[in-house]
ZATI-97016 format. One record per residue (C-alpha): x, y, z. Coordinates in steps of 0.5 Angstrom, whole numbers, plus 500, padded with zeros to 3 digits. Last residue first. Example, Ala and Ser with C-alpha at 12.3 -4.5 7.8 and 13.67 -1.06 7.14 Angstrom:
{node {527 498 514}},
{node {525 491 516}},
***
This chain:
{node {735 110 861}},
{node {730 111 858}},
{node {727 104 859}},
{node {724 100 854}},
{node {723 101 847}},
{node {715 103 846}},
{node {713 104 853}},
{node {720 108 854}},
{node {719 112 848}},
{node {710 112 849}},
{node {712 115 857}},
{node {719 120 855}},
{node {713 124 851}},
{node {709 126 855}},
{node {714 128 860}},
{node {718 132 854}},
{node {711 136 853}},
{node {711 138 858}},
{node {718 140 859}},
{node {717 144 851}},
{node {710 148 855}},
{node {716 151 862}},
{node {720 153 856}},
{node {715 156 852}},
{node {713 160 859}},
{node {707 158 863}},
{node {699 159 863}},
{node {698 151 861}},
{node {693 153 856}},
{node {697 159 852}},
{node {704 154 853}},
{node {701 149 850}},
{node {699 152 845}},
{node {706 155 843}},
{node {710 149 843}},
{node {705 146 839}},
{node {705 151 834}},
{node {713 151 835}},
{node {713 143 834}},
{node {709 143 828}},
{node {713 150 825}},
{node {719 146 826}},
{node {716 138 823}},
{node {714 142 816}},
{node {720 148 816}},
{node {724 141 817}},
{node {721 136 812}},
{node {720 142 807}},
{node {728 143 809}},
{node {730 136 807}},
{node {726 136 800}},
{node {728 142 797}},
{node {736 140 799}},
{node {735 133 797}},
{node {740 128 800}},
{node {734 124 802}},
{node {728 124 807}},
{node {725 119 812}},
{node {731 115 811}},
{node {734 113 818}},
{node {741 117 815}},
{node {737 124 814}},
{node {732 123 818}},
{node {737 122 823}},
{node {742 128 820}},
{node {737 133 819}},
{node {734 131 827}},
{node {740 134 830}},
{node {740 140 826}},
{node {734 141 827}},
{node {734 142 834}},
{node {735 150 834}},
{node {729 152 837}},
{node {726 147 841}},
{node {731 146 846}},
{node {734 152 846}},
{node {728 155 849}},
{node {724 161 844}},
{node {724 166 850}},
{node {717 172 850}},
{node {719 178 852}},
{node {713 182 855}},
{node {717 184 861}},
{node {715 179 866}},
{node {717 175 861}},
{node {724 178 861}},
{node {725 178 869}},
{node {723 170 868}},
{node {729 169 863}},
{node {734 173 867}},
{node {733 168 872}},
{node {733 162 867}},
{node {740 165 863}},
{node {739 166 857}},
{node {744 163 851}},
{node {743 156 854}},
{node {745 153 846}},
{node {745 157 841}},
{node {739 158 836}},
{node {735 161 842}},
{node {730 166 839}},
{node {729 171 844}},
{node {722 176 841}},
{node {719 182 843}},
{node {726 186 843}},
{node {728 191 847}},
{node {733 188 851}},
{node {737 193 855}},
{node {734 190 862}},
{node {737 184 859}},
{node {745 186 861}},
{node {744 185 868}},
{node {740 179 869}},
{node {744 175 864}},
{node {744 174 857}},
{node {749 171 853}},
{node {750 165 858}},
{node {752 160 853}},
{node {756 162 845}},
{node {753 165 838}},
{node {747 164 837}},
{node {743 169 840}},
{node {737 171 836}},
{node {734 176 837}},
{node {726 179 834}},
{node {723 186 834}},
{node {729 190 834}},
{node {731 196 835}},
{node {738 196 838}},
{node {739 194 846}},
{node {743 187 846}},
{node {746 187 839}},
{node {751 193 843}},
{node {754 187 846}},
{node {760 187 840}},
{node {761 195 840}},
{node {759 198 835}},
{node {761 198 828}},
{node {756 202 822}},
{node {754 200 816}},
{node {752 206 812}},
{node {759 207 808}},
{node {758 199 806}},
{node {762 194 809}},
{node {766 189 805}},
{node {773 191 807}},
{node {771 189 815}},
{node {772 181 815}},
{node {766 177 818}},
{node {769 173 823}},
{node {765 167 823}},
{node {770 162 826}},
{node {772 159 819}},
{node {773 166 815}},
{node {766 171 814}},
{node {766 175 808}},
{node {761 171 804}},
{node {757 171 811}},
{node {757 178 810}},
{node {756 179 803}},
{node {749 175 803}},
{node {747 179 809}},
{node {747 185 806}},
{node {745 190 813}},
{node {738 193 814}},
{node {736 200 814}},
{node {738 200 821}},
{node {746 199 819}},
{node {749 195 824}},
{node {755 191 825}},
{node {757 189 832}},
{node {764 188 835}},
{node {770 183 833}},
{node {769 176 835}},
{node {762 177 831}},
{node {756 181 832}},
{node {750 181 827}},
{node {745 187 826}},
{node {740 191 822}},
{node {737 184 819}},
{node {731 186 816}},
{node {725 180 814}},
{node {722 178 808}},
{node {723 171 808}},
{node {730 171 805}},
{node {733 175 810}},
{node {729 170 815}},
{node {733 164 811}},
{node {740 168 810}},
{node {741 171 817}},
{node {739 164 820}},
{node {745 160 816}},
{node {750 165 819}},
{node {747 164 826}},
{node {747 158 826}},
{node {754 156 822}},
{node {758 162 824}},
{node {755 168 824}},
{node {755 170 832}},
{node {749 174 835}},
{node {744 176 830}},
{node {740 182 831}},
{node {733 182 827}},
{node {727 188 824}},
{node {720 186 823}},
{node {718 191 817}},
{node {715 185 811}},
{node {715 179 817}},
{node {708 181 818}},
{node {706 180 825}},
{node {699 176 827}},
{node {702 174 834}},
{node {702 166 831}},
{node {705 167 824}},
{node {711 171 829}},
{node {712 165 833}},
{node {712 161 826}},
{node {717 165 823}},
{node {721 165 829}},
{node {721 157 828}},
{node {722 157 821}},
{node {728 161 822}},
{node {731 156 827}},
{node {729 151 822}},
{node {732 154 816}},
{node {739 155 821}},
{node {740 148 823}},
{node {739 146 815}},
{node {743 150 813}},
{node {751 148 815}},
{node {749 140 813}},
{node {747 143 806}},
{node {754 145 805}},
{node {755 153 803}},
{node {756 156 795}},
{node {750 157 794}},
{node {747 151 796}},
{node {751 145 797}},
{node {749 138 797}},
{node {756 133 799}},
{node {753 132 806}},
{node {748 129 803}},
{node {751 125 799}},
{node {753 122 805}},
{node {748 121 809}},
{node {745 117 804}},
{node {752 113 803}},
{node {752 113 811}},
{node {744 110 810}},
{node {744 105 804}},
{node {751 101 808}},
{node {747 100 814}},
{node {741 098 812}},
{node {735 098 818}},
{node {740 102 822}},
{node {741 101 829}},
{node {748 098 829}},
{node {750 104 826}},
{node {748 108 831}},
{node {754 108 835}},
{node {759 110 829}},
{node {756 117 829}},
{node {764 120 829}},
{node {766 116 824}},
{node {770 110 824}},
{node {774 112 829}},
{node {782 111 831}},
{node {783 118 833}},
{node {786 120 827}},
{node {779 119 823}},
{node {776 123 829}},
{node {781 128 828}},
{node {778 128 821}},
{node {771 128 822}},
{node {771 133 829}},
{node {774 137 823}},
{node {770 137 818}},
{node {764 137 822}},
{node {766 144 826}},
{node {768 146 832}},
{node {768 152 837}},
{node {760 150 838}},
{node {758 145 837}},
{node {759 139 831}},
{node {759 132 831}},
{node {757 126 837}},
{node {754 120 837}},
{node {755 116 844}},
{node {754 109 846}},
{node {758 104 843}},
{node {764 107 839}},
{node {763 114 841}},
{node {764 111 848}},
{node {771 107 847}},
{node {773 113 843}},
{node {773 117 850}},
{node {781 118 850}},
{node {782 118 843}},
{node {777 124 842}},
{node {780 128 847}},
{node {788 126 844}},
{node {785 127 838}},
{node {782 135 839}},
{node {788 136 844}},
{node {792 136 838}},
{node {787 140 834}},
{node {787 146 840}},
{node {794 147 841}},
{node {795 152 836}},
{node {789 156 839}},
{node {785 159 836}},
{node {779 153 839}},
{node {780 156 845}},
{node {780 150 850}},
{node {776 148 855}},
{node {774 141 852}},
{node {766 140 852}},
{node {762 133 850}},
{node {754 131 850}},
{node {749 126 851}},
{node {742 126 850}},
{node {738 119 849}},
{node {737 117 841}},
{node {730 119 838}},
{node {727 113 832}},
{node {728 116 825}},
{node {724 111 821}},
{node {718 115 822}},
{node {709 114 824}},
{node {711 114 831}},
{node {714 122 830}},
{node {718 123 836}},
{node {722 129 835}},
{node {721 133 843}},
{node {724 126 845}},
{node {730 128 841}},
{node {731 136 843}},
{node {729 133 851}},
{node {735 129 852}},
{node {739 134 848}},
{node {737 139 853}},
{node {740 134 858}},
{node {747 133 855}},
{node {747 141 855}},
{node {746 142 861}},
{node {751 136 863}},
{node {756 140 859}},
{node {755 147 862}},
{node {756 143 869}},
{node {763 139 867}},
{node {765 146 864}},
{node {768 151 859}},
{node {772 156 860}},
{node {775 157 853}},
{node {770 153 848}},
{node {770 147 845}},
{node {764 143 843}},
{node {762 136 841}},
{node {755 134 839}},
{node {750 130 842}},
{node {746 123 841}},
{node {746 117 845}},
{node {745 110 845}},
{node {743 103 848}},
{node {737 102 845}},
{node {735 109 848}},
{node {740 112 853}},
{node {741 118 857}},
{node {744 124 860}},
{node {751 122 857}},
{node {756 127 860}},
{node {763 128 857}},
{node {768 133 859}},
{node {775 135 858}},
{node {780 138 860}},
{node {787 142 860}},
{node {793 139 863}},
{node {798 141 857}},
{node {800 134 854}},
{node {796 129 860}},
{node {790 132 857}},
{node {785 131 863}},
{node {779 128 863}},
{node {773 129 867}},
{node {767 124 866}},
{node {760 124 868}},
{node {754 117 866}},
{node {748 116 867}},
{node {745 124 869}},
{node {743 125 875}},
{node {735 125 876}},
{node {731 133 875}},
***
C-alpha cells in the first residue's frame, strides 16, 4: 500500500478540536471523497476511507461513458455533529482547506453530515460549491451544475432523489448476492444498523424487493419485530440523525438494546451506520449469511477473516455503497439526467454488473469479495493511468 499524496491535521483555533484531510490520489489533478464528522474520528480512519475511494472510482470506469473517475480523498472532523458547536466548526474546517476544495478535492455528504449542510457552510465558508474542483473538468459547465441540480430537486415520495440513490445501489447489490446463491428474496429476512440516509434508503428498496426487514438500530436501541417491521412508518418517524421516534411503534415491535441487531435471525446485515461496527468480539454472535457493507469500514479485517471461515460472506464497502459517489458524476458528466426511473436503472444496471463481477472473480481466484474488488482495482489503475496519465 503506497503513502497517500497528501495528510493534513488541523486545529480549530476556537475549541481545539480537529480536523482532517487526506487526498489518496489524483486524476487529472483532482479527487473525489465526502466529508464526515463524528466524535473520536481520526487522521488514520480518514486515510482508510481516502484509499477506499481510490478503489470506489476505479471500480466505475466504463471507457464507453462520459463519467470519468476521480482520485480519492476524504475529510473527518472529530466532533459530535449534536453538538451546538458543531456548524461553527464546520466553516472554520472548510475555511481552512478551502484552498483544496478549489482546486483538487470534491467533497459532499458522510457520516454525520448531510448535503444541505456541507452546502451551506461551504457557501459561508467563501466556496462556490463543494464540488467546484471538477468543474474545469466538464465538457459544459454550466449544462452539468444545472443538470446536477435539477436533479437534486427530484423527490420520490417525499424524499430527495440524492438520499436514494446510494441506497438502491446498496439494495441492488444484496439482491444480486442473493440472485448468485439462488435465495428468493419472498422470506429472506434483513437487520439494518443506522436509518439516516443509507441505511433508511436501503430499508425501503429491499423492503419493496420483497424482503422482511425485522430490524434497524438507531442512537436509541433496536427495534424489532420477526414478522417484519413497517418500514415506510419508520423512516417517516425519523429526525435528521436518523432517530426513529417511538410514538409510531406498533404493539408487536419490540425495543432491544442498540447491539442486539448483531445476533437476530436474519439472512442478510446491513451495517450502515458508523466504522468498526463489527469486531472480533461481537462477530461470534452474528448469525447472518451475508454483511452487506453500506457504511464505510464497518468490519474489522480480522473480524472479517473469522466470519469467512464461518461461512459469512463480506459484501466490502467499496463496492456496496459506491453509488452514491458515481450518481453525482453520472449525473453531472451527463450520462443520465435528473430523472429518477432513469438514474436508478443506470445504477441497478452498473451495481448488479459490478457485484457479478465482483463475485466471479472472487469464485476463480479462490478469495474473499474483498480480496477480488482489489483485483479488480489493480486492473483497472493501468488502463486509467494509460489512458490519463499518472494516477497519482
Amino acid at each position: 500500500m503506497t503513502t497517500p499524496l497528501l495528510s493534513l491535521t488541523w486545529t480549530d483555533h476556537v475549541t481545539g478540536r480537529q480536523g482532517f484531510l487526506v487526498v489518496d490520489r489524483l486524476v487529472r489533478g483532482v479527487a473525489s471523497g465526502g466529508l464526515r464528522m463524528r466524535p473520536g474520528c481520526t487522521l488514520d480512519e480518514v486515510a482508510g476511507l481516502a484509499r477506499g475511494m481510490t478503489m470506489k472510482e476505479a471500480l466505475h470506469y466504463d471507457p464507453e461513458a462520459r463519467y470519468i473517475p476521480l482520485g480519492g480523498a476524504k475529510g473527518g472532523i472529530d466532533c459530535d455533529p449534536r453538538d451546538p458547536e458543531a456548524y461553527g466548526l464546520l466553516v472554520r474546517y472548510l475555511r481552512a482547506v478551502r484552498p483544496y476544495v478549489e482546486k483538487c478535492w470534491t467533497t459532499g455528504e458522510d457520516l454525520g453530515l448531510s448535503q444541505d449542510l456541507v452546502d451551506r457552510a461551504a457557501a459561508e465558508a467563501g466556496l462556490v460549491s463543494s464540488i467546484q474542483a471538477v468543474y474545469p473538468l466538464l465538457d459544459d459547465e454550466a449544462a452539468g451544475r444545472r443538470r446536477l441540480a435539477d436533479a437534486f430537486a427530484v423527490e420520490v415520495d417525499g424524499i430527495g432523489l440524492d438520499e436514494l440513490a446510494g441506497g438502491c445501489g446498496v439494495a441492488e447489490s444484496a439482491l444480486a448476492a442473493l440472485d448468485a446463491a439462488e435465495v428468493p428474496y419472498t422470506g429472506t429476512r434483513v437487520a439494518v444498523q443506522g436509518l439516516g440516509t443509507m441505511g433508511g434508503a436501503t430499508a425501503r428498496f429491499l423492503t419493496r424487493a420483497g424482503l422482511t426487514v425485522v430490524a434497524v438500530a438507531d442512537i436509541k436501541g433496536t427495534i424489532c419485530n420477526p414478522a417484519g417491521l413497517d418500514v415506510e412508518a419508520l423512516l417517516a418517524a425519523r429526525d435528521a440523525h436518523g432517530t426513529v421516534d417511538r410514538s409510531v411503534l406498533r404493539p408487536a415491535d419490540r425495543e432491544l438494546p442498540g447491539d442486539a441487531w448483531l445476533s437476530l435471525d436474519a439472512e442478510v446485515l446491513v451495517p450502515a451506520a458508523v466504522s468498526y461496527a463489527i469486531d472480533t468480539g461481537n462477530q461470534e454472535r452474528i448469525r447472518a449469511r451475508w454483511i452487506v457493507e453500506a457504511a464505510n469500514m464497518p468490519v474489522l479485517p480480522a473480524a472479517e477473516a473469522l466470519l469467512a471461515a464461518r461461512g459469512v460472506t463480506v459484501l466490502p464497502d467499496v463496492v456496496v455503497n459506491s453509488g452514491t459517489n458515481a450518481w453525482w458524476w453520472w449525473t453531472l458528466f451527463g450520462d443520465i439526467g435528473a430523472d429518477a426511473d432513469e438514474a436508478f436503472a443506470h445504477i441497478r444496471r452498473s451495481m448488479r454488473a459490478l457485484v457479478e463481477q465482483l463475485l466471479a472473480r472472487a469464485e476463480a481466484d479462490g478469495t474473499s469479495p474483498r480480496a477480488a474488488a482489489h483485483a479488480l482495482v489493480a486492473d483497472r489503475l493501468p488502463v486509467i493511468a494509460e489512458r490519463f496519465g499518472r494516477y497519482r
